[in-house]
Backbone as a chain_set.jsonl record, in Angstrom:
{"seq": "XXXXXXXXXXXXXXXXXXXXXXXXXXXXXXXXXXXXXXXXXXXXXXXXXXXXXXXXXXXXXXXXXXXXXXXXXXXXXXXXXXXXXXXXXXXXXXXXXXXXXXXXXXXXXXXXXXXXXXXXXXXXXXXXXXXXXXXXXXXXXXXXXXXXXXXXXXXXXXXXXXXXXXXXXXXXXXXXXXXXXXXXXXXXXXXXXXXXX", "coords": {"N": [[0.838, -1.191, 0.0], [0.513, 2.264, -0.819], [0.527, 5.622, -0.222], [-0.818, 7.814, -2.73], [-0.326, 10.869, -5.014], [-2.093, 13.408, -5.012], [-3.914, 14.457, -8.316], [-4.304, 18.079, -8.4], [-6.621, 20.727, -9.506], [-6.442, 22.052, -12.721], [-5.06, 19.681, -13.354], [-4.353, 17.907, -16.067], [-6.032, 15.327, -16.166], [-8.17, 15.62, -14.652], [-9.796, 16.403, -16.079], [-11.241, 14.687, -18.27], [-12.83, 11.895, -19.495], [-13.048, 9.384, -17.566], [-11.543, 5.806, -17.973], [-13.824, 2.792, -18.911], [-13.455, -0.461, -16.692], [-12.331, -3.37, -17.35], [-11.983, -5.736, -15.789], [-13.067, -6.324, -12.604], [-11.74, -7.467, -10.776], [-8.939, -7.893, -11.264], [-5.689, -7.932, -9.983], [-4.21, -5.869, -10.24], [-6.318, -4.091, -9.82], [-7.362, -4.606, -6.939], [-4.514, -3.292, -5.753], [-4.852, -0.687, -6.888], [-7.183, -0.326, -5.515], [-6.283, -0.305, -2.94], [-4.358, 1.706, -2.344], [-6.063, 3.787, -2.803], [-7.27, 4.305, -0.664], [-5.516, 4.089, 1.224], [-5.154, 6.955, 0.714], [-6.63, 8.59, 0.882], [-8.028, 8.354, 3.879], [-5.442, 9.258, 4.446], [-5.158, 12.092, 3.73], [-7.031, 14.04, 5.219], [-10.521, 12.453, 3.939], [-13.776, 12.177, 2.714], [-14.147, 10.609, 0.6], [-12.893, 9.621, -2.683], [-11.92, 9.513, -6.102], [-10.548, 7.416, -9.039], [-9.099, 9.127, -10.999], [-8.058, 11.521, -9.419], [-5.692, 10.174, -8.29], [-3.962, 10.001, -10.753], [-4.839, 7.846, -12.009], [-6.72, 7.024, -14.993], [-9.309, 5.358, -14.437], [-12.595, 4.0, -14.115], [-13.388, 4.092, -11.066], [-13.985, 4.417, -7.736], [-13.627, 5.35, -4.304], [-15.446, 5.706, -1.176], [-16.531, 6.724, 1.996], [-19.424, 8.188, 3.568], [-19.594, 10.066, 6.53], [-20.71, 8.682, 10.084], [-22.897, 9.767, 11.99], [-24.097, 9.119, 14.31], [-24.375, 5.484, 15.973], [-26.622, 3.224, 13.879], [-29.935, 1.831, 14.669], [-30.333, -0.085, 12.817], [-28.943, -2.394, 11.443], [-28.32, -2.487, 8.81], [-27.954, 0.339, 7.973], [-26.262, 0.928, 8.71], [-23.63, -0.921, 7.602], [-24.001, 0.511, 4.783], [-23.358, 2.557, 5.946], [-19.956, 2.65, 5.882], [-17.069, 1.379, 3.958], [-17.392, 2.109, 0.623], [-16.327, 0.784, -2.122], [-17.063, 1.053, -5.657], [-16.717, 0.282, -8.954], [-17.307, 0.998, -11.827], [-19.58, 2.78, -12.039], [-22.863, 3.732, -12.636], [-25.397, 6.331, -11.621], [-28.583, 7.458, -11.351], [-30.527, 9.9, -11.253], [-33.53, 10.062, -8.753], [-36.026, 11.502, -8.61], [-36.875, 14.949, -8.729], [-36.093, 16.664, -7.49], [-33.764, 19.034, -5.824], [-30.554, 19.579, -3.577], [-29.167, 22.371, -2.147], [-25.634, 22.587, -1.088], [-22.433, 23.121, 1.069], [-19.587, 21.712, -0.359], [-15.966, 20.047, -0.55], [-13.261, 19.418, -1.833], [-10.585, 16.973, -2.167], [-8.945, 17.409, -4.714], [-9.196, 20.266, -4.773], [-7.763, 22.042, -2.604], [-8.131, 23.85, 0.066], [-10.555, 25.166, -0.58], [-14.073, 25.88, -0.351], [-17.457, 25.207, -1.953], [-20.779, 25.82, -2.347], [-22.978, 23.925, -3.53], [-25.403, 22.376, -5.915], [-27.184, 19.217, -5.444], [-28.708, 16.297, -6.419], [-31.279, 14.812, -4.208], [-32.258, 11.977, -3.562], [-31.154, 9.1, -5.054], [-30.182, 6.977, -6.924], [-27.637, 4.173, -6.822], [-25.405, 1.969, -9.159], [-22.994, -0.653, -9.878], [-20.077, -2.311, -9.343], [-18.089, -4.275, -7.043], [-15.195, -4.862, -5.564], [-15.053, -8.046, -6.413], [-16.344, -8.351, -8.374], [-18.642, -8.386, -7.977], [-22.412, -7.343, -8.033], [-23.426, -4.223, -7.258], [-25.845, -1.903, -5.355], [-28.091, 0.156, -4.82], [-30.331, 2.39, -2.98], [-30.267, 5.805, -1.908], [-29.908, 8.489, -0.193], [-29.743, 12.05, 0.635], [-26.674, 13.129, 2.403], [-25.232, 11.078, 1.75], [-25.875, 10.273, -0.8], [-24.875, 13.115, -2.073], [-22.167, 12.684, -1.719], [-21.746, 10.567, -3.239], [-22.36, 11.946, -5.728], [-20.347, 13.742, -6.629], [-18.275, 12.219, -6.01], [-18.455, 10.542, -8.665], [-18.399, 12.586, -10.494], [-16.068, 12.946, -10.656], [-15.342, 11.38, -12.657], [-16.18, 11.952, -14.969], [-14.969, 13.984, -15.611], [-15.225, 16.408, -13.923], [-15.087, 19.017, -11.833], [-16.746, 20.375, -8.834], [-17.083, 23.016, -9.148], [-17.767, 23.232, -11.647], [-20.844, 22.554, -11.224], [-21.814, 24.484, -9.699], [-24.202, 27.096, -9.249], [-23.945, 29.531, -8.308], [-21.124, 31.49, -8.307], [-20.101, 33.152, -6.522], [-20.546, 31.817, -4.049], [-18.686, 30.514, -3.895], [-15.718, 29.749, -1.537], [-12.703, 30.094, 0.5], [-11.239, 27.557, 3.106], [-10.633, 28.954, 5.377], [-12.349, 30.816, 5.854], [-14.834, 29.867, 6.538], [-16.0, 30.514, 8.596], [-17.626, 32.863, 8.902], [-19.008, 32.164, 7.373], [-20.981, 30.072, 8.808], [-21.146, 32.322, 11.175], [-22.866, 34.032, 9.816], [-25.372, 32.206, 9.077], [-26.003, 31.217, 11.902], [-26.68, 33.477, 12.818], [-28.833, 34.451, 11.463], [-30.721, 32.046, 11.961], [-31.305, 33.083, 14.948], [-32.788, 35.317, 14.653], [-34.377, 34.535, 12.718], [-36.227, 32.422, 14.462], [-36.737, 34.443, 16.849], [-38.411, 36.268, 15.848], [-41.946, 37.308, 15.691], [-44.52, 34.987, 14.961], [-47.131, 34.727, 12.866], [-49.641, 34.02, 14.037], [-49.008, 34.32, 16.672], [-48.686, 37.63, 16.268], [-51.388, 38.442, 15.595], [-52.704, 37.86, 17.875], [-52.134, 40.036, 19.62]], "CA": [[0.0, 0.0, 0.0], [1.295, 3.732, -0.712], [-0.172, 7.187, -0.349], [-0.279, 8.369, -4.131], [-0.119, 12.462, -4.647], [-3.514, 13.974, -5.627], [-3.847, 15.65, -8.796], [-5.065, 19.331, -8.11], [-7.654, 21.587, -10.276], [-5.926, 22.086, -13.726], [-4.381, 19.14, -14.128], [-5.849, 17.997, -17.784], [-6.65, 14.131, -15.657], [-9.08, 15.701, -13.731], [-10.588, 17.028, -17.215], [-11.228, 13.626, -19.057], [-13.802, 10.862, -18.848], [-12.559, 7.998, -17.292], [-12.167, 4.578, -18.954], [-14.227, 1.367, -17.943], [-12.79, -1.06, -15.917], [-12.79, -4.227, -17.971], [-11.767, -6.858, -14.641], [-12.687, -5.674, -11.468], [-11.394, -8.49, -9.711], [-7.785, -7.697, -11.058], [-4.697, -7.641, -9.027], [-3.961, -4.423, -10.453], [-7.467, -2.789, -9.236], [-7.132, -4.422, -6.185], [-3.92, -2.91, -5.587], [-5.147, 0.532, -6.68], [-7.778, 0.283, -4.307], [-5.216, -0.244, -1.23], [-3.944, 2.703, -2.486], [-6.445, 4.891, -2.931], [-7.915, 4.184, 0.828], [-4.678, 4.985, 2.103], [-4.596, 8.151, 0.358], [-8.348, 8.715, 1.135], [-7.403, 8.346, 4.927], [-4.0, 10.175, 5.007], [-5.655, 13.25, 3.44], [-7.992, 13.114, 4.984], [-11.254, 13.09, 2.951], [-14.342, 11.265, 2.922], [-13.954, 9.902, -0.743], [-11.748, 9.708, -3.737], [-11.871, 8.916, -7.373], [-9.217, 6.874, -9.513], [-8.504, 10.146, -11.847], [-7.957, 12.103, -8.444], [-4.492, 9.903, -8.326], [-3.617, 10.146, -11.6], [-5.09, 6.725, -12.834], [-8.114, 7.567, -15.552], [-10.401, 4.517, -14.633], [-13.841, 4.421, -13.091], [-13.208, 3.791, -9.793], [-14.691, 5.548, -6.274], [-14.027, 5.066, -2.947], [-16.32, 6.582, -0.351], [-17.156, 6.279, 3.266], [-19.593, 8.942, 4.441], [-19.56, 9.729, 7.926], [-21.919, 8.517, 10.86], [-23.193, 10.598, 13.032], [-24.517, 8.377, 15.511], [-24.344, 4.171, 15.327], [-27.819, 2.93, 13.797], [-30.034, 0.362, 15.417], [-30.556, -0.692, 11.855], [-27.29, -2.682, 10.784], [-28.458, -2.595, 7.369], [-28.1, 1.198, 7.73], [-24.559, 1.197, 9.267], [-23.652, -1.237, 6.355], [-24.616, 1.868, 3.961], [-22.351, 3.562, 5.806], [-19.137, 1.868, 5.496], [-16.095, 2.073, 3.105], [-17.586, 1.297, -0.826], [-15.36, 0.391, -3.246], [-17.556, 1.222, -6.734], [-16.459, -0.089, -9.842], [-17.923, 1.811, -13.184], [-20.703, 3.732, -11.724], [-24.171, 4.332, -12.83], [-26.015, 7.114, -11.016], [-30.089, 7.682, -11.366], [-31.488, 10.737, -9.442], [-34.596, 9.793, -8.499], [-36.994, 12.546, -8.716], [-35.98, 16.013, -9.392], [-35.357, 17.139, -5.946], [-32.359, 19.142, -5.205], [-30.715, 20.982, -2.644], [-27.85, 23.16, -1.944], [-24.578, 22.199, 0.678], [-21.4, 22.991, 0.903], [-18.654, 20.55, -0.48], [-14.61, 20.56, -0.417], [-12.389, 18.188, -2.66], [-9.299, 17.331, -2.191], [-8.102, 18.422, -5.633], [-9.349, 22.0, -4.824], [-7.702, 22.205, -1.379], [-8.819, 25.098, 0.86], [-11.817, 25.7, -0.879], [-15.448, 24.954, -0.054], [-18.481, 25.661, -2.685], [-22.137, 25.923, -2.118], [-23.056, 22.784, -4.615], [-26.862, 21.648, -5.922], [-27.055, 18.214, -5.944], [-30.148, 15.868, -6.088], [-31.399, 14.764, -2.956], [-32.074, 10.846, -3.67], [-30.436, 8.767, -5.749], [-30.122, 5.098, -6.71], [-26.281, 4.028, -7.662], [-24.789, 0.634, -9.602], [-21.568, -1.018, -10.091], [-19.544, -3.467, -9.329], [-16.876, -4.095, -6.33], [-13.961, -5.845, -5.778], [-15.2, -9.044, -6.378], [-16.997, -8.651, -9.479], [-20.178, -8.312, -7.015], [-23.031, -6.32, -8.209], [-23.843, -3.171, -6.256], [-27.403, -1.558, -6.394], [-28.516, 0.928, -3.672], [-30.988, 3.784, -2.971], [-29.779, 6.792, -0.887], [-30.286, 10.25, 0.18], [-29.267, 13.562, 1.693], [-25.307, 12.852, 2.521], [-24.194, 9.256, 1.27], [-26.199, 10.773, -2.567], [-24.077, 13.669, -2.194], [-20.921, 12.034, -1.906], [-21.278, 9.64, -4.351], [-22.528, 12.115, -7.102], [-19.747, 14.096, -5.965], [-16.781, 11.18, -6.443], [-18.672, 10.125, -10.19], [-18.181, 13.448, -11.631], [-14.69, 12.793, -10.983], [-15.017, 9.917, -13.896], [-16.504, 12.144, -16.236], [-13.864, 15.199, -15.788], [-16.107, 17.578, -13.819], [-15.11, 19.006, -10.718], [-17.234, 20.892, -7.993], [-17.409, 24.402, -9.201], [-18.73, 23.215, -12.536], [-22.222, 22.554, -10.887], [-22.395, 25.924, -9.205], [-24.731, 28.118, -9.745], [-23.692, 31.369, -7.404], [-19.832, 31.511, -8.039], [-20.039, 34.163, -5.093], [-20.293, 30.852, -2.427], [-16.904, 29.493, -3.628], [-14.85, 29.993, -0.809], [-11.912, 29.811, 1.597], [-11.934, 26.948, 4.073], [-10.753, 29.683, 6.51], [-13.393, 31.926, 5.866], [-16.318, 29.797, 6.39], [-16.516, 30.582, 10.041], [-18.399, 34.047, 8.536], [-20.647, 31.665, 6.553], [-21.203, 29.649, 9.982], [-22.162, 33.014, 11.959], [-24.206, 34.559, 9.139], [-26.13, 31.417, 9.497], [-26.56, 31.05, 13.649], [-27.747, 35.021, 12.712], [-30.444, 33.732, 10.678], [-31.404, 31.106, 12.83], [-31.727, 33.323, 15.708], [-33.294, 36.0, 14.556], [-36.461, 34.164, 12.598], [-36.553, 32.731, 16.363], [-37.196, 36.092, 17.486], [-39.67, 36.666, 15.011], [-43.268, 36.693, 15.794], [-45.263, 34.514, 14.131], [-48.312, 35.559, 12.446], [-50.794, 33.835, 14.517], [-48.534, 35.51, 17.497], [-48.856, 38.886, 15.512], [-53.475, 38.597, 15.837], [-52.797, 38.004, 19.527], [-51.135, 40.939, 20.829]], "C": [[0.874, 1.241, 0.0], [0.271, 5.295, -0.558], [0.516, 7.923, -2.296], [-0.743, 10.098, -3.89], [-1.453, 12.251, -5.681], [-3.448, 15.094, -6.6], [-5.099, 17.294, -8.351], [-5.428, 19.814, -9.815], [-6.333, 22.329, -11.224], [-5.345, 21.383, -14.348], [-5.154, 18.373, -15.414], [-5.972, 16.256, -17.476], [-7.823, 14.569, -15.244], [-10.34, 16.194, -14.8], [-11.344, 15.998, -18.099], [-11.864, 12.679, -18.477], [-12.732, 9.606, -18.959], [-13.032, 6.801, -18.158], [-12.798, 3.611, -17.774], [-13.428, 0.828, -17.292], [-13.161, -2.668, -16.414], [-13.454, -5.506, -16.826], [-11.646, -6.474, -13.321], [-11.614, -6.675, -10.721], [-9.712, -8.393, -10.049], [-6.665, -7.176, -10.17], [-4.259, -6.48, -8.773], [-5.172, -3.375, -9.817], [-7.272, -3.17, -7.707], [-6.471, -3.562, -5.107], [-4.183, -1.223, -5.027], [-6.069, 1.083, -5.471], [-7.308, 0.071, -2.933], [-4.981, 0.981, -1.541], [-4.433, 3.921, -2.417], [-7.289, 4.941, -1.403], [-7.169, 4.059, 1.524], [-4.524, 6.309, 2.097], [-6.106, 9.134, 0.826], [-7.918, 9.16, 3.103], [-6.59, 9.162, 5.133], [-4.637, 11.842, 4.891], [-5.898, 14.318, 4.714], [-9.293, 13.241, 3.992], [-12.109, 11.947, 2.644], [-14.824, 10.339, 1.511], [-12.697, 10.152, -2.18], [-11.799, 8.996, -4.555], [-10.594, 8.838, -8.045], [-8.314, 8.219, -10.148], [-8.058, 11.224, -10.463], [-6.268, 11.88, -7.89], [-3.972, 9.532, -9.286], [-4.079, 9.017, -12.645], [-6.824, 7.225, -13.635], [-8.744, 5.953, -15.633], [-11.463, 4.856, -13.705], [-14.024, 3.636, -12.057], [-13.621, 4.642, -8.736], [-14.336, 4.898, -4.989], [-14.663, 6.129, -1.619], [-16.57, 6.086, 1.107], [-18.162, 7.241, 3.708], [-19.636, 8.97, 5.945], [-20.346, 9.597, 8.8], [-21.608, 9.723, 11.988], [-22.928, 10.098, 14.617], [-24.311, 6.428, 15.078], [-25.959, 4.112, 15.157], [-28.418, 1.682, 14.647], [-30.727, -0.585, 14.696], [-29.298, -1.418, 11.365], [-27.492, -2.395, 9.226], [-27.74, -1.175, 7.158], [-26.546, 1.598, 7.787], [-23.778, 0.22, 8.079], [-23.37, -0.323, 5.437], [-23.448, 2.972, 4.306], [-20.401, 3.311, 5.932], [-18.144, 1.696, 4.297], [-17.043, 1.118, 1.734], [-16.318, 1.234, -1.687], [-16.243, 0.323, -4.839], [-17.165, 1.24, -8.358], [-17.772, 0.291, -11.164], [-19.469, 1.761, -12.708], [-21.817, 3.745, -12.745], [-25.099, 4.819, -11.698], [-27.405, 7.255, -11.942], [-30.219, 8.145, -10.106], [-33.052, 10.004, -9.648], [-35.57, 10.734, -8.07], [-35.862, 14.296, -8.919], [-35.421, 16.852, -7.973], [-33.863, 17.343, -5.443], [-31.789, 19.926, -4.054], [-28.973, 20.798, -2.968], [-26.786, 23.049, -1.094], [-23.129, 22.637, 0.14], [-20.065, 21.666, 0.486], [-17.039, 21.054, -0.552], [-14.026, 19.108, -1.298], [-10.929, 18.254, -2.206], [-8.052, 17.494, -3.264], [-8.082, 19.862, -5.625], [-8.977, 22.143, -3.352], [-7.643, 23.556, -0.676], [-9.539, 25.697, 0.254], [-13.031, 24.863, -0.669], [-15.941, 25.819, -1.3], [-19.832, 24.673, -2.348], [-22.379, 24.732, -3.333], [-24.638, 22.145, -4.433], [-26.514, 20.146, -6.272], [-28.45, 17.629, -5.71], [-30.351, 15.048, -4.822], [-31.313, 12.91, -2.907], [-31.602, 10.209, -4.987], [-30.006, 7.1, -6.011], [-28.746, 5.087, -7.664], [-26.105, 2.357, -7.945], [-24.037, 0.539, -9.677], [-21.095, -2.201, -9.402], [-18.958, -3.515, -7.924], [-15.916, -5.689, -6.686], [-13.932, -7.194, -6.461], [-16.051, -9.409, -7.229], [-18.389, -8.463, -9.501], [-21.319, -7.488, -7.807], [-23.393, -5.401, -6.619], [-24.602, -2.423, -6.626], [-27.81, -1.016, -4.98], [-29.308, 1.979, -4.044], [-30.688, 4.345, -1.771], [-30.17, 7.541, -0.819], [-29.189, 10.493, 0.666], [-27.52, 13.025, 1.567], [-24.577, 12.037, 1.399], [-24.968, 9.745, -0.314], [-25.328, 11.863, -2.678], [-22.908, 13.459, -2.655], [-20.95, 10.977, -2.804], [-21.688, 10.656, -5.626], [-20.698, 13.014, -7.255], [-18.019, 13.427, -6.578], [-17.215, 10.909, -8.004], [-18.576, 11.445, -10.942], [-16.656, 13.655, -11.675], [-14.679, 12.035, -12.542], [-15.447, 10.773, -14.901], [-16.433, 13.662, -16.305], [-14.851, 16.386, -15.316], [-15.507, 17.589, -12.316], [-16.19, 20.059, -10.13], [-17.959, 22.447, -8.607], [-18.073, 24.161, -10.527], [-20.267, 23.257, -12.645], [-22.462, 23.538, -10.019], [-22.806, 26.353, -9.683], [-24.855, 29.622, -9.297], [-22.08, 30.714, -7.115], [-19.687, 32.996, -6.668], [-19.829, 33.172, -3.601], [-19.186, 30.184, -3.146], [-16.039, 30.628, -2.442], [-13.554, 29.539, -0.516], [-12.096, 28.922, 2.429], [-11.888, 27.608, 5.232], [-11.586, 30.687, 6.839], [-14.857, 31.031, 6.112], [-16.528, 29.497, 7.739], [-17.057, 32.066, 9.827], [-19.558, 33.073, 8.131], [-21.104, 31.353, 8.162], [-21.924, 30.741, 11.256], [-22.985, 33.425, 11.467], [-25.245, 33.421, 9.546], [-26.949, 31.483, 11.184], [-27.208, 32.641, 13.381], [-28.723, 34.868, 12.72], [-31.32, 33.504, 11.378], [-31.93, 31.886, 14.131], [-32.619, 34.614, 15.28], [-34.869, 35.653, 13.834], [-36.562, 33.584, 13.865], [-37.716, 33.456, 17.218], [-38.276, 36.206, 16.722], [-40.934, 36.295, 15.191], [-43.99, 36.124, 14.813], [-46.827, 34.77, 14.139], [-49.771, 35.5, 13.28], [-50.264, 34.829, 16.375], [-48.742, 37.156, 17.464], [-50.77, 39.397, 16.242], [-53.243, 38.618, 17.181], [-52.424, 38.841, 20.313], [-52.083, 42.026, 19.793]], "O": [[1.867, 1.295, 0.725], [-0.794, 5.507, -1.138], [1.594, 8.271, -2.776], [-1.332, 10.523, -2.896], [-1.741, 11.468, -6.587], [-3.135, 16.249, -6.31], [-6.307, 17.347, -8.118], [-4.88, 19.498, -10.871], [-5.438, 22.992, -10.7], [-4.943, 21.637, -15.484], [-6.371, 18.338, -15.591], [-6.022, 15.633, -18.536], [-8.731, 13.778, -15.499], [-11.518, 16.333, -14.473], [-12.219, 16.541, -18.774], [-11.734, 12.418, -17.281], [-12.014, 9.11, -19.828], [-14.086, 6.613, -18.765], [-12.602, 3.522, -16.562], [-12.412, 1.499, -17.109], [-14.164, -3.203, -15.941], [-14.567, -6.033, -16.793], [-10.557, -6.275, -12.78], [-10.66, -6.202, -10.104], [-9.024, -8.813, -9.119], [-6.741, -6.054, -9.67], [-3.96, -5.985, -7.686], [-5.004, -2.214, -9.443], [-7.009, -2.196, -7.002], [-7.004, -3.132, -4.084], [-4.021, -0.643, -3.953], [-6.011, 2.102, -4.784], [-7.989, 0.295, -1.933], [-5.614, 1.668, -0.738], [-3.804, 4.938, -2.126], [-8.004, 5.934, -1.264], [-7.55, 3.87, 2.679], [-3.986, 6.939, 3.007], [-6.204, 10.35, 0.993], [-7.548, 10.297, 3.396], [-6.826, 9.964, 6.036], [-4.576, 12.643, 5.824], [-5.112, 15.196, 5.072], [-9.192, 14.153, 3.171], [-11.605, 10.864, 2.346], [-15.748, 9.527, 1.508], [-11.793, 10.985, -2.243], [-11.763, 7.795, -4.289], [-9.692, 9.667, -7.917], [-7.12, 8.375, -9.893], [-7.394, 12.071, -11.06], [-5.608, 12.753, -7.327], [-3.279, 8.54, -9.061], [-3.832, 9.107, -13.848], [-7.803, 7.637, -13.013], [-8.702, 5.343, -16.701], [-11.411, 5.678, -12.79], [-14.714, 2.616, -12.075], [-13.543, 5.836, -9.026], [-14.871, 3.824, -4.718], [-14.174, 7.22, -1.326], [-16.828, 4.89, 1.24], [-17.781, 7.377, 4.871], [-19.713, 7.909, 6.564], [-21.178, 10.493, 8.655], [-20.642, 10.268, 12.523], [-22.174, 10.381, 15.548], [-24.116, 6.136, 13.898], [-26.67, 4.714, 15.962], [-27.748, 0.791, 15.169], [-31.416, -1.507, 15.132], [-28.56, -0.653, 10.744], [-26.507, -2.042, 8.578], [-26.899, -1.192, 6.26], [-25.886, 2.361, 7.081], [-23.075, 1.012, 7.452], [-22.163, -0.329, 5.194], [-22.862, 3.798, 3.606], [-19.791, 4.364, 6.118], [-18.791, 2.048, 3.31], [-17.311, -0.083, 1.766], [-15.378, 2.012, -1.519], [-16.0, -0.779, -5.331], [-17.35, 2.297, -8.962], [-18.906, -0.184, -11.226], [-20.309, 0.899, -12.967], [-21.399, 3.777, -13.902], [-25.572, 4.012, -10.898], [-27.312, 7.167, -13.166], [-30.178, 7.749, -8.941], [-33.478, 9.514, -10.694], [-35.905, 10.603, -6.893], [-34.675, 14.54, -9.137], [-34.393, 17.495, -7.763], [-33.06, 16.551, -4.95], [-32.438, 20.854, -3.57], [-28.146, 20.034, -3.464], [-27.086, 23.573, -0.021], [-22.772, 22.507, -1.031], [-19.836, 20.776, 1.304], [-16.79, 22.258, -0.606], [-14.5, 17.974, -1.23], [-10.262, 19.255, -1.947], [-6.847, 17.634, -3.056], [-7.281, 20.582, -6.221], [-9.97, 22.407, -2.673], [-6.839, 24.346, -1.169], [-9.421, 26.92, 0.335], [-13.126, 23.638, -0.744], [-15.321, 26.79, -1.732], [-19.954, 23.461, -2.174], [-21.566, 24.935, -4.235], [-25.098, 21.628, -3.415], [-25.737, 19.842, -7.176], [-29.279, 18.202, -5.004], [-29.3, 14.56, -4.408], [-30.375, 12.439, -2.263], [-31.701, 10.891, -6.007], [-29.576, 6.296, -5.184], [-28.606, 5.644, -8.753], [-26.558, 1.538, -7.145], [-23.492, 1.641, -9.626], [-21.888, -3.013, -8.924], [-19.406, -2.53, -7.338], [-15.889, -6.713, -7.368], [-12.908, -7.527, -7.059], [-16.601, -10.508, -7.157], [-19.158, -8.387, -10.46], [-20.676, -6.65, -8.44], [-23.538, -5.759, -5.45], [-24.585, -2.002, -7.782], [-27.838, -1.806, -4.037], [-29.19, 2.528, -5.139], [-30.755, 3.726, -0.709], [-31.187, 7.614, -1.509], [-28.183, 9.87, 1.004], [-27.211, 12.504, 0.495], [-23.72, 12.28, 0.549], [-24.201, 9.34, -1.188], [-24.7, 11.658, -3.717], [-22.505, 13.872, -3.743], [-19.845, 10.509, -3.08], [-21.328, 10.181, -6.703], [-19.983, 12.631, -8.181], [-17.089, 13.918, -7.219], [-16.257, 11.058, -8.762], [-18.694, 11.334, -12.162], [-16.076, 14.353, -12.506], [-13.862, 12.347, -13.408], [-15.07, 10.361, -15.998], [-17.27, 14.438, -16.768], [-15.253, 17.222, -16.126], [-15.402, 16.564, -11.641], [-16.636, 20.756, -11.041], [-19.128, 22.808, -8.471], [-19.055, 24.884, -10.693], [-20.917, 23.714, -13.585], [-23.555, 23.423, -9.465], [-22.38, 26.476, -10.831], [-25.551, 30.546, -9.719], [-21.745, 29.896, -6.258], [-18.602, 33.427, -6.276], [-19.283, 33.477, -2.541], [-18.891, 29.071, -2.711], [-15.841, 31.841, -2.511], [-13.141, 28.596, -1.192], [-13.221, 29.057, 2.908], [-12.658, 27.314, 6.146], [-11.581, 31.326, 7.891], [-15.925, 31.584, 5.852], [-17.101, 28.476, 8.118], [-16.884, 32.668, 10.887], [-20.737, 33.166, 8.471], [-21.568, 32.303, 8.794], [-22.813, 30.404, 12.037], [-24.054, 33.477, 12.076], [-26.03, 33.761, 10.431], [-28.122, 31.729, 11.463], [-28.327, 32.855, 13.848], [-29.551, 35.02, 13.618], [-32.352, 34.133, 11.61], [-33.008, 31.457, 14.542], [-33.439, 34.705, 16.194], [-35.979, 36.114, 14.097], [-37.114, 34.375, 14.629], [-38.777, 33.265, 17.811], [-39.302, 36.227, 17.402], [-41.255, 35.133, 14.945], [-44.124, 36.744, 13.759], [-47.555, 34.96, 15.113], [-50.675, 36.335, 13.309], [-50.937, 35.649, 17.0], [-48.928, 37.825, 18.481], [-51.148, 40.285, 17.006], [-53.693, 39.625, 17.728], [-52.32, 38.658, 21.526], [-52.009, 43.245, 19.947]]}, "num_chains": 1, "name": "protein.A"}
């Protein structure tokens, strides 16, 4: 296993659709994927696509992170390191929302990013396996997220207010504008409050 170096935003890998992956079960993908879940880890960084360490195949590895443990195992399962061999993504309704994301080819930047909210993904793993899931909110994030690695798109391409690309040191402004927000509708009487007084 090695820590491979991550290409960063310009290099013309990160621009180019990844090729298939004829044999998952090869020694050689194996390999890569020791590699890329050390480099995933060392970072750190809660996913990473093959073109991300210079190799152009369609490869993902992802863990999102738990919050809490479930008292569903199925669910904790779900959340757990994938290994995704040539991707197919289907959003599942049109439902999107807005979150911050950070890559670790664009390092010290976050952007505001629409993505769709559920999401059913396919592919393969290690073992030739099929893989066939429906997700949401987070764990759909992060996987649409790692697959636009494969097909040369990073982060800021799906913005639509280049004004929220940031600094990662600046988004303790986003963080109080927010708690602002929050406290101040709070404060705010509500309408049926409003008739009563």
């Amino acid at each position: 296993m090695a820590i491979l170096k991550i290409a960063r935003i310009g290099h013309p890998i990160l621009r180019r659709r990844a090729e298939e992956i004829a044999d998952p079960t090869a020694p050689e993908i194996h390999a890569l994927a020791d590699d890329m879940l050390q480099t995933m880890v060392d970072a750190p960084g809660v996913g990473l696509a093959a073109p991300q360490v210079h190799v152009p195949l369609r490869m993902v590895i992802f863990r999102p992170p738990t919050i809490q443990e479930s008292a569903d195992p199925r669910e904790d399962e779900e959340r757990q390191l994938t290994i995704l061999i040539n991707p197919v993504l289907e959003p599942l309704g049109e439902e999107m929302a807005e979150d911050w994301e950070g890559c670790l080819s664009l390092p010290g930047l976050r952007g505001k990013v629409p993505r769709y909210l559920h999401l059913r993904y396919r592919g393969m793993d290690l073992s030739g396996q099929a893989i066939d899931r429906t997700v949401e909110g987070f764990h759909a994030r992060v996987v649409q997220h790692e697959c636009d690695h494969l097909e040369g798109i990073l982060y800021p391409q799906r913005m639509t207010d280049m004004t929220k690309l940031i600094f990662d040191s600046e988004m303790r402004h986003v963080i109080a504008e927010q708690r602002a927000a929050e406290q101040y509708e709070q404060s705010e009487p509500t309408e049926q409050e409003e008739a009563e007084t």
